[in-house]
Each structure stands twice: as structure tokens, then as C-alpha cells.
N, C-alpha and C positions, 0 to 999 in steps of 0.2 A: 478588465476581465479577459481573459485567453479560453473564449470558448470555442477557437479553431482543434485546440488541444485535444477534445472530447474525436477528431479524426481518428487520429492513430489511438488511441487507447479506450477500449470500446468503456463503455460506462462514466466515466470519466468526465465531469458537467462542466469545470474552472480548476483552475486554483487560486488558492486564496492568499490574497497580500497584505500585510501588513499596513496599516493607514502612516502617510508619512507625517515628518512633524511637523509641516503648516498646511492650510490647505489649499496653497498655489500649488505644491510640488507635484509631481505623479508617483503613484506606490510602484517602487523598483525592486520589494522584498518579496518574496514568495516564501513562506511559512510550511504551507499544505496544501494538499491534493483534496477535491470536494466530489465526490462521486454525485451524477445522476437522481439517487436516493438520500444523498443528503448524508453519505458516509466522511467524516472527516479521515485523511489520513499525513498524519504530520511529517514533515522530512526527519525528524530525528535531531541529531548533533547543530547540525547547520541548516542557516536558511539560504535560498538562492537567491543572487541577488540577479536583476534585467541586468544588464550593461552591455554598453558594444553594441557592433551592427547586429540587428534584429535574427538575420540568418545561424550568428553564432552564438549567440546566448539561446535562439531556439531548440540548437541543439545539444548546447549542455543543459538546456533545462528536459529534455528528452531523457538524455541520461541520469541525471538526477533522481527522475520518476522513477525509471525501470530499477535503481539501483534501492533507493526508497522501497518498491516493493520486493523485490529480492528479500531485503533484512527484514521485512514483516513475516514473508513466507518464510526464511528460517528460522526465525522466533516463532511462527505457529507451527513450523515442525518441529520444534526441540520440544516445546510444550505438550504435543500431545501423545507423547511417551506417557505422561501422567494420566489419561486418561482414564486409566484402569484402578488405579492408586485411592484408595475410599477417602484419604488425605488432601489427597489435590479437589479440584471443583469436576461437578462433572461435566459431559462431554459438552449438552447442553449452553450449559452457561461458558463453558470454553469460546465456543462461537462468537459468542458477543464481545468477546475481546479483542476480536482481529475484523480487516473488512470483510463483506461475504464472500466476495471473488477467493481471497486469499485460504479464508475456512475450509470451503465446499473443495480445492484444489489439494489441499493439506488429506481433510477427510476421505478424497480419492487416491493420491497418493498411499494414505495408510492403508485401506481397504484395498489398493494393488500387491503392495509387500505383502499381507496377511492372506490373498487367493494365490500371490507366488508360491511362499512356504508353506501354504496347504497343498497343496499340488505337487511340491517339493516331498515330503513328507509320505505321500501315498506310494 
């Protein structure tokens, strides 16, 4: 486990590796990000793999992350355009689909553009 990880990225408990195929080896695959509360959050397309000195796979696994959450925060912002949409899910259950970090930053985001152009408007 990398629970030094949980430094820089506040919330942030592990990530989680994939079990290797016997069990001398050591898990060299990272899958997902495991928040504090027990949020799983997946890399997506690819998994990361350990390899190399300690210092440089540290820090592409750094990048990894940040980029990892990036496409989640774009995905909960293109999603909740729907919001308002009696078709899509509401706002509600929206939430549950993304981490909470990534929700609650989405939801202030919108509610910044929506107090811009009211103000804009006046």
C-alpha cells in the first residue's frame, strides 16, 4: 500500500493494486485511487504500472492521479448540464455517480457561472 500518497492529495487513503499472479511476487499494478471514506476511484483506460526507481514512477504515479481526476471533473461537468432536464436523473442522484470531492466542486462551479450571469443580466 502507498499510504504516503494520502500527503499530497488531501483525502486520499491508498491506491489499490491489482493481486499479482502468484503470491511470491509484489503488486506492481495500480487500478484505483481509494479515498479516506472508502470512495473508489478507477484510472480509467489504463492501469499504472510501479516500475523503475521509486522517485520516477512516484512521480508519474502523481500524474496519473491529477489527470485521473481531471476526466472525472470533466465528466461531472458535461453531465450536469442535464440537471434541469425532467429526462436525465436528478441533481440528487447525480452526486452519486462521481467522488464527493469532484460533485461538491462541479456544483460550485455551476452555481458560480449561474451568480455570474445573474449579475450579468441585472
Amino acid at each position: 500500500m502507498c499510504e504516503f500518497i494520502g500527503d499530497c492529495f488531501d483525502g486520499l487513503k491508498t491506491i489499490k493494486f491489482i493481486p499479482p499472479p502468484t503470491s511470491s511476487e509484489i503488486a506492481k499494478v495500480s487500478n484505483a485511487l481509494e479515498s479516506k471514506d472508502g470512495e473508489i476511484v478507477p484510472y480509467g483506460s489504463e492501469d499504472f504500472i510501479c516500475e523503475g526507481a521509486v522517485e520516477n514512477w512516484l512521480s508519474r504515479l502523481e500524474q496519473k492521479m491529477r489527470s485521473t481526476l481531471y476526466e472525472v471533473l470533466e465528466q461531472s461537468k458535461a453531465t450536469s448540464e442535464f440537471w434541469d432536464n425532467p429526462d436525465y436523473k436528478p441533481r440528487e442522484e447525480w452526486c452519486a455517480d462521481y467522488p464527493a470531492q469532484c460533485a461538491l466542486l462541479t456544483t460550485q462551479m455551476v452555481w458560480t457561472e449561474d451568480v455570474t450571469r445573474a449579475f450579468e443580466e441585472l
